[in-house]
matplotlib code that plots the C-alpha trace (Angstrom):
import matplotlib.pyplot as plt

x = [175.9, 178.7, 179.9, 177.0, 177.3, 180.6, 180.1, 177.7, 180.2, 182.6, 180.4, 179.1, 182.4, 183.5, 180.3, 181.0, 184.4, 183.7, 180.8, 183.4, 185.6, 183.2, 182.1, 186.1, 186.0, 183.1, 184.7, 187.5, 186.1, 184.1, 187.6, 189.0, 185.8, 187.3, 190.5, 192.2, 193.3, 196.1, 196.1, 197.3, 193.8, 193.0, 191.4, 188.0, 189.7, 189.3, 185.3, 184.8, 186.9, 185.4, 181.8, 183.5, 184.8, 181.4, 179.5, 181.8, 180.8, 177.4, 178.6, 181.3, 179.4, 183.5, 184.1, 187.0, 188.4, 190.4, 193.4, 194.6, 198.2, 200.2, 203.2, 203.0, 206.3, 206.6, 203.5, 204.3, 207.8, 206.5, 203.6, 205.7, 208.5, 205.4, 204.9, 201.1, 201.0, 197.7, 196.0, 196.6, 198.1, 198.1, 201.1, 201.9, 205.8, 206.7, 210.1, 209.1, 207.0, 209.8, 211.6, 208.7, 208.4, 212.4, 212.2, 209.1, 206.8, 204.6, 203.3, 203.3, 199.8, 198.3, 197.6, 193.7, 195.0, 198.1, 196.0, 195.2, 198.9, 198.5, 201.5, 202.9, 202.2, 202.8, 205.7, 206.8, 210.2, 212.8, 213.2, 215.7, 214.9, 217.1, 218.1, 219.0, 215.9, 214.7, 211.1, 209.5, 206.5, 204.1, 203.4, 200.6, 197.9, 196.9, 193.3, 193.7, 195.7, 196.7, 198.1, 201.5, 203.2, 200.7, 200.5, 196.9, 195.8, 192.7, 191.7, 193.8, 197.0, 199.4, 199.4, 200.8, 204.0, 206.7, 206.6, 203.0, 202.9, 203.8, 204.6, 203.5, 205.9, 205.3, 207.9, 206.2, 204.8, 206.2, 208.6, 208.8, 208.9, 210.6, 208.2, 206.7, 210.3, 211.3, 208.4, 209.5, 212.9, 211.6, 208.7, 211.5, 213.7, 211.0, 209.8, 213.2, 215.1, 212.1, 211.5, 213.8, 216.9, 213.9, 213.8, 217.4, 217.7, 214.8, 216.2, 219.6, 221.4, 221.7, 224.4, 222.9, 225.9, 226.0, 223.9, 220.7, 219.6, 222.0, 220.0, 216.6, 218.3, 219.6, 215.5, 214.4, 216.7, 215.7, 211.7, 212.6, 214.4, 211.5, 210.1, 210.9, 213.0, 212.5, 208.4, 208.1, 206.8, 209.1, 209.0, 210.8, 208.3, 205.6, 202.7, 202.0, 198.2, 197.2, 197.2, 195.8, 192.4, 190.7, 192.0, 193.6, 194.9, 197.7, 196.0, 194.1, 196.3, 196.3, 200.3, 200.6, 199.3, 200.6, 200.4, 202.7, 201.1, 199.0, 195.6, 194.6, 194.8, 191.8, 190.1, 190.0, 189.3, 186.5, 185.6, 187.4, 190.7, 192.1, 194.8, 197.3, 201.0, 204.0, 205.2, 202.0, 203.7, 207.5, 209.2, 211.6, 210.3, 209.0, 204.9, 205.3, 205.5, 202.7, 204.3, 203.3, 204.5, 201.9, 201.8, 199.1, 198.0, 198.8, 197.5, 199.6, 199.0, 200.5, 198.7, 197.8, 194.7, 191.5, 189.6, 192.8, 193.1, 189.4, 189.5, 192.3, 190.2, 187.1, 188.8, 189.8, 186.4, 184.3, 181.6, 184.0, 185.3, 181.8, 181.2, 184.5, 183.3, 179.6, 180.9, 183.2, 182.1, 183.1, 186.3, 188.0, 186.4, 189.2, 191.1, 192.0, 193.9, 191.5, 190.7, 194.0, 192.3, 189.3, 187.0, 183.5, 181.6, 178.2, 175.6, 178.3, 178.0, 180.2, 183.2, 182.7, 185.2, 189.1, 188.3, 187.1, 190.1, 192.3, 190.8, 191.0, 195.0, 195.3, 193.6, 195.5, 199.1, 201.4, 203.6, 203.1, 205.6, 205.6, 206.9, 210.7, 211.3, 208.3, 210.1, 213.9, 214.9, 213.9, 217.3, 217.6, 214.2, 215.1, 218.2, 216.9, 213.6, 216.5, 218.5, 215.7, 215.1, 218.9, 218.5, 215.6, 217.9, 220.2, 218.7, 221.2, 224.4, 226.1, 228.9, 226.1, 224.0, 227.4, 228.1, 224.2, 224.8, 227.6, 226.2, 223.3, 225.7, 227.1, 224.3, 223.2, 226.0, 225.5, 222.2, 223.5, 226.3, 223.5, 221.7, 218.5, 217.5, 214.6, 212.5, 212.7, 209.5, 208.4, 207.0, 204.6, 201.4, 198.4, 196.6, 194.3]
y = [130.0, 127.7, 126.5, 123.9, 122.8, 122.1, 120.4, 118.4, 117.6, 116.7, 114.3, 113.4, 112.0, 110.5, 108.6, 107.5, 106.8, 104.8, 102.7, 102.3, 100.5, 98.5, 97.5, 96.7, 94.7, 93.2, 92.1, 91.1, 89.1, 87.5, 86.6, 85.3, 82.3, 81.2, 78.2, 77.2, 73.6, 71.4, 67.8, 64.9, 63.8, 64.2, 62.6, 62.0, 60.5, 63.8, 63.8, 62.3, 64.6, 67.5, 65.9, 66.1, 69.8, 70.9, 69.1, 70.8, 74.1, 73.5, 73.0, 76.0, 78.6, 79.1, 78.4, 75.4, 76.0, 72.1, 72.3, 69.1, 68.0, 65.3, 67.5, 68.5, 69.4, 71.8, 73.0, 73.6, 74.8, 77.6, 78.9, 79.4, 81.3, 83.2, 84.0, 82.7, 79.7, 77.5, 77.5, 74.0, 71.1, 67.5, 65.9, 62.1, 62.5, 63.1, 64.2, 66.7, 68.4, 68.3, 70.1, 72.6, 72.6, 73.6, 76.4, 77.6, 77.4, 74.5, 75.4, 73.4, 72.0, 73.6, 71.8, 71.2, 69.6, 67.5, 64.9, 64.5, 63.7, 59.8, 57.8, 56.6, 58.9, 62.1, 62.0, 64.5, 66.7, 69.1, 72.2, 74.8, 78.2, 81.8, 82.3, 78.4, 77.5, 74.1, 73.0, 69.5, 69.3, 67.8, 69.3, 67.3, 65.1, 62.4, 62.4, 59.5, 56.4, 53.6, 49.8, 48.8, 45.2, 43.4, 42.0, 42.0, 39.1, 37.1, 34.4, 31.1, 32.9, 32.6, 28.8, 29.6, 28.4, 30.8, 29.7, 31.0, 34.1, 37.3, 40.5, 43.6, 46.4, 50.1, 52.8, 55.5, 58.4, 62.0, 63.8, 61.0, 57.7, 55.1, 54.9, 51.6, 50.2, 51.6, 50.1, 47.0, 47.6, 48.7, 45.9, 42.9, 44.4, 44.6, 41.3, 39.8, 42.4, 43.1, 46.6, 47.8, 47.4, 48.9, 52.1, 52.2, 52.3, 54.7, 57.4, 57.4, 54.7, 52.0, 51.7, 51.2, 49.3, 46.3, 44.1, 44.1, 47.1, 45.2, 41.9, 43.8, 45.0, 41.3, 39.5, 41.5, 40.9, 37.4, 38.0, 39.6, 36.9, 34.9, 36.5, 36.5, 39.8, 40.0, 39.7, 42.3, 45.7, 48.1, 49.3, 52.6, 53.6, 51.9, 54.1, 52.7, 52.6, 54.0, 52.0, 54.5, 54.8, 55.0, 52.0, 51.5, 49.3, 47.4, 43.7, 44.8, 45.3, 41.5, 41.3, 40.3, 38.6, 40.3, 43.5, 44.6, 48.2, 49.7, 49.8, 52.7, 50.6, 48.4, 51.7, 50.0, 46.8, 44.5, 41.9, 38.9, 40.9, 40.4, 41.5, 39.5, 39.8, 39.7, 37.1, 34.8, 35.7, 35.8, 32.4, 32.6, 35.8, 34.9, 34.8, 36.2, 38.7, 40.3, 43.5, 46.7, 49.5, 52.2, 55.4, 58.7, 61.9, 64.6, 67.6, 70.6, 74.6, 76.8, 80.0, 80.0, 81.0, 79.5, 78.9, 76.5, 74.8, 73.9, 72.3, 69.7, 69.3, 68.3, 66.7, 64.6, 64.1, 60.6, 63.0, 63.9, 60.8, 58.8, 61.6, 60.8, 57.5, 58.0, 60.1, 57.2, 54.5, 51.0, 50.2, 53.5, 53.4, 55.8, 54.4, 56.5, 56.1, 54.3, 51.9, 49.9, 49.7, 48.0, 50.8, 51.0, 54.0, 54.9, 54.6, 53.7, 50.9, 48.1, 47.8, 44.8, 43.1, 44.3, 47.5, 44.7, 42.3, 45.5, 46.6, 42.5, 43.2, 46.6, 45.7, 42.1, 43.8, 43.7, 46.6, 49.0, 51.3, 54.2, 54.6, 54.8, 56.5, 58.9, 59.6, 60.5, 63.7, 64.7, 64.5, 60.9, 60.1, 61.3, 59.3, 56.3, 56.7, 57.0, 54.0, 52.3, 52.9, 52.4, 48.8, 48.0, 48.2, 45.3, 43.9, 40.8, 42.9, 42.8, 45.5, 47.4, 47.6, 47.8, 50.9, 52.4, 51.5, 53.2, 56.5, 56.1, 55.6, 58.5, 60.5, 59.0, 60.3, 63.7, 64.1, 62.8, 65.1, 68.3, 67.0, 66.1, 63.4, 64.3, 61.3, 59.2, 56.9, 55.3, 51.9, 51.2, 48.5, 49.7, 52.9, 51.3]
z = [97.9, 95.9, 99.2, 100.1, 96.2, 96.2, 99.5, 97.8, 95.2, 97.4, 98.6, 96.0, 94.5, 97.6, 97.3, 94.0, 95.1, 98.1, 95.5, 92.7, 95.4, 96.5, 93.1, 92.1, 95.3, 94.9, 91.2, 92.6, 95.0, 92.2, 90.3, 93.7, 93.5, 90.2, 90.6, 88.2, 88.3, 85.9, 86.2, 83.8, 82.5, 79.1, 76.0, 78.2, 81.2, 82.4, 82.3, 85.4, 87.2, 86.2, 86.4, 90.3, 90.6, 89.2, 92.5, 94.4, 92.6, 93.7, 97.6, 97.4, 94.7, 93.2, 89.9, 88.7, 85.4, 84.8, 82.2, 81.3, 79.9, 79.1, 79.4, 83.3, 83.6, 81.0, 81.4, 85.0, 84.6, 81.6, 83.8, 87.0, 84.6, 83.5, 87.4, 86.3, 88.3, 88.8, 92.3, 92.4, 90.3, 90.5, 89.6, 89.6, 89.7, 93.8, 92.9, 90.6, 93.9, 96.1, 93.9, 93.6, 97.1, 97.9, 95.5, 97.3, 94.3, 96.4, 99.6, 102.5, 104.3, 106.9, 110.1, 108.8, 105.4, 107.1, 107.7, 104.1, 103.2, 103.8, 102.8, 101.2, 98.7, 100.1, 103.1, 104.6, 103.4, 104.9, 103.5, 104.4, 104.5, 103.1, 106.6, 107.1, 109.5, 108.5, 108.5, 107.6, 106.0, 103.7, 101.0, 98.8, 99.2, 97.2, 95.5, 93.2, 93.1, 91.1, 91.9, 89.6, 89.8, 88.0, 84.5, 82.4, 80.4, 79.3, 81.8, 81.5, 80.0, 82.9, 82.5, 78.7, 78.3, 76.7, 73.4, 73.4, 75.6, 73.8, 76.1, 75.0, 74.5, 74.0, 75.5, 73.7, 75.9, 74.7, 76.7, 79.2, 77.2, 78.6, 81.6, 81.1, 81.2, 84.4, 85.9, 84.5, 86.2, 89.8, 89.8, 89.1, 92.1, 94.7, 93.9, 94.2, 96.8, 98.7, 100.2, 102.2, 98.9, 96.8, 98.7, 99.4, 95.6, 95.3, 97.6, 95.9, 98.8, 96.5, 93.2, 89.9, 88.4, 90.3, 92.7, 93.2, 90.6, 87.9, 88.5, 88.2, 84.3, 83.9, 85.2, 82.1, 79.3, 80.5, 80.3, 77.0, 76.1, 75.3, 72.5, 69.0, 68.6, 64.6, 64.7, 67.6, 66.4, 67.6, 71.3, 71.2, 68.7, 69.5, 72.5, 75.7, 75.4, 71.6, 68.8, 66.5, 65.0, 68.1, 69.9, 72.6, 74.9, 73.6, 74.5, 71.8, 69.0, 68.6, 68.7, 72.5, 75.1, 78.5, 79.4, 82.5, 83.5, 86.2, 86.8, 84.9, 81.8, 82.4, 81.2, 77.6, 78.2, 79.0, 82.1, 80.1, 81.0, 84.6, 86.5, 88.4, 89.9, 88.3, 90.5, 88.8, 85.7, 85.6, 86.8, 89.6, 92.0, 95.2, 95.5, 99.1, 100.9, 98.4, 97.8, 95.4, 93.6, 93.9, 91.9, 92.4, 91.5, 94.0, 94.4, 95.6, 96.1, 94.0, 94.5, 98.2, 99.5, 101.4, 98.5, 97.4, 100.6, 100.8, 97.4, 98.1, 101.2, 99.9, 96.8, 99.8, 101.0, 100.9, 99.3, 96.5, 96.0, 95.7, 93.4, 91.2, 91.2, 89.7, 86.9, 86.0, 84.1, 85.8, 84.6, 85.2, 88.7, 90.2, 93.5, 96.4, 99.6, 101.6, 98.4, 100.2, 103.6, 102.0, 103.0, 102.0, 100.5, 102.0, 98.9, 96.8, 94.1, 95.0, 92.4, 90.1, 87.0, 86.6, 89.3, 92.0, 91.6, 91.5, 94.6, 95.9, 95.6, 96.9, 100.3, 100.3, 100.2, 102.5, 101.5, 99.5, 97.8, 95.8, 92.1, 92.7, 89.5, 90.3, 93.6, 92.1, 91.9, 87.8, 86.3, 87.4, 86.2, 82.8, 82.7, 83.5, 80.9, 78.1, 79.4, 79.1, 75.5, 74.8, 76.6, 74.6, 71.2, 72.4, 75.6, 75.6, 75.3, 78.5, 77.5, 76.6, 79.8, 82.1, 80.4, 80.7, 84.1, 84.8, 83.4, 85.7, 88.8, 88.2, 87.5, 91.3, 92.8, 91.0, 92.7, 96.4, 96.1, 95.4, 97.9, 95.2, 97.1, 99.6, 99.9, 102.3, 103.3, 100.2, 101.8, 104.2, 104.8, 103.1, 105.0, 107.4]

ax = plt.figure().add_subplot(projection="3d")
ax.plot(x, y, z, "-o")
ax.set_aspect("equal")
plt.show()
């Protein structure tokens, strides 16, 4: 008689045994639907992203947890350590992915997302395998971009003459101040060199210490050179963007009346604020061939799986993107990709103000190229950042920037020598 009742229990634990497995995966499955994404946004320029991910909640049913940082690199570099990377990140600095994507912490697209890897923000990269087999790929896709090469000021102020104009100078920016000067650098060299010297230099082909990237340093002790040294509020200490008590925007400290940055800045100010190039701006460069750096924020994989790949997909997406843009109000109307073709958006609110004439440029280029510094391998980036800030002490000292120079030129052939330069195609006409 104990036979058929241990039968039973038999059974009856496999039956609990086989539900309890189907309830862990049934949990686990539930954790799978939750992404976590880190991006650079924060301080309420991240709002209208996530006003975005949570649409695409509603579409997918998965849940996006957003973690923003200023400090993307050390963020990044702690997590991975930590072997707790995020599904995805969006980075702004190319060369920082390539590097994640020859240690094989980035993943390379599939063939449905390799169509999302427009240039030339995201081109394609080599990467050898343990065995030696080489592969090229991309390996991020760009889901928000902004225009560089062009200086901000009220309407009238490019016709000041120097004694008058006042640039505005804020290096700044945490870990990675110094950025605003490199753009500074890069900007005067494409305007003057054109693009094929500027990617030469970009991907590590070009010397820093003489030439063409020695004039670049020389065009801006010159702009510098017209404003009054003493009266200046210090650069190197100085943000890029905060001015404390809750303003920002450095046009609006009252100290300055051109602003060379990119077109995320015309976040803080209003329509009497425009944007032109720097050719309009800084006597001598050539007005044409209408050429621009661009910079982005690209999104990579870091923990693979289908529920990854589908978000930089739709983040992708005209849906997502008109989304982005309702969220946003009108001057931080993010740009993507197409924004350079001139596209249109389908029940989309035309652009109007500083985002319209931004917009007006992008589509009127006639080469675009990405952020050079953004595209050198990390060390290099760094090293140039801090030149930058030691220029900035004495701008006019020519034994002085001959021997910043020479550091950098051998900190260029460092990285050619180890192979650190990956990037190759960092120009092209607008998509479209």
């Amino acid at each position: 008689m104990r036979a058929p009742y241990s039968h039973f229990r038999a059974v009856l634990a496999g039956a609990l045994l086989a539900g309890a497995a189907l309830v862990s995966a049934g949990c686990a499955a539930e954790e799978e639907q939750t992404l976590v994404v880190l991006g650079p946004w924060t301080d309420g320029e991240e709002d209208p992203f996530e006003a975005t991910l949570r649409e695409l909640s509603k579409q997918t049913g998965r849940h996006y947890v957003y973690e923003g940082t200023r400090s993307l690199r050390e963020t990044l570099v702690a997590q991975l350590r930590a072997d707790a990377p995020p599904d995805v990140a969006i980075l702004n600095a190319p060369g920082d992915l390539a590097e994640y994507a020859l240690d094989g912490d980035a993943q390379p697209l599939p063939p449905d997302v390799q169509s999302k890897a427009i240039g030339p923000w995201a081109p394609p990269i080599t990467v050898t395998d343990s065995d030696g087999n080489t592969d090229k790929n991309a390996y991020w896709v760009p889901v928000r971009v902004d225009l560089k090469s062009i200086v901000w000021s009220k309407a009238g102020e490019e016709a000041a003459g120097d004694d008058e104009a006042v640039w505005c100078l804020g290096m700044a920016s945490g870990p990675t101040s110094g950025w605003p000067g490199t753009d500074w650098i890069e900007d005067l060299l494409l305007q003057r060199h054109g693009y094929e010297v500027y990617e030469k230099w970009a991907t590590g082909k070009q010397p820093w210490d003489k030439g063409p990237v020695k004039e670049a340093w020389q065009d801006w002790a010159t702009v510098l050179a017209t404003d009054d040294a003493d009266t200046r509020p210090d650069p190197l200490t100085k943000h890029f963007e905060n001015l404390g008590a809750k303003t920002y925007g450095l046009l609006n400290g009252k100290d300055c009346t051109r602003e060379h940055q990119g077109s995320f800045i015309r976040r803080h100010y209003g329509p009497d604020v425009k944007p032109a190039p720097t050719s309009d701006f800084v006597e001598g460069l050539p007005a044409d061939p209408k050429m621009f750096e661009v910079s982005g924020d690209m999104a990579a994989v870091f923990k693979p799986s289908p529920a990854a790949w589908d978000l930089l997909l739709k983040l992708a997406s005209p849906r997502a993107q008109a989304d982005w843009i309702a969220a946003a109000d009108p001057q931080e109307r993010p740009f993507f990709p197409s924004d350079a073709a001139g596209t249109a958006r389908r029940g989309v609110a035309a652009p109007t103000g500083s985002s319209a004439a931004v917009l007006g440029l992008f589509s009127g280029a006639d080469q675009i190229c990405l952020d050079a510094s953004d595209a050198m391998p990390p060390t290099l980036r760094g090293a140039f950042q801090r030149a930058v800030l030691e220029f900035l002490q004495k701008p006019q000292d020519t034994a002085e920037l001959d021997g910043l120079l020479g550091q950098l030129e051998k900190e260029r052939q460092l990285q050619r020598n180890a192979k650190a330069f990956v990037l190759d195609d960092l120009c092209e006409e607008p998509p479209g």
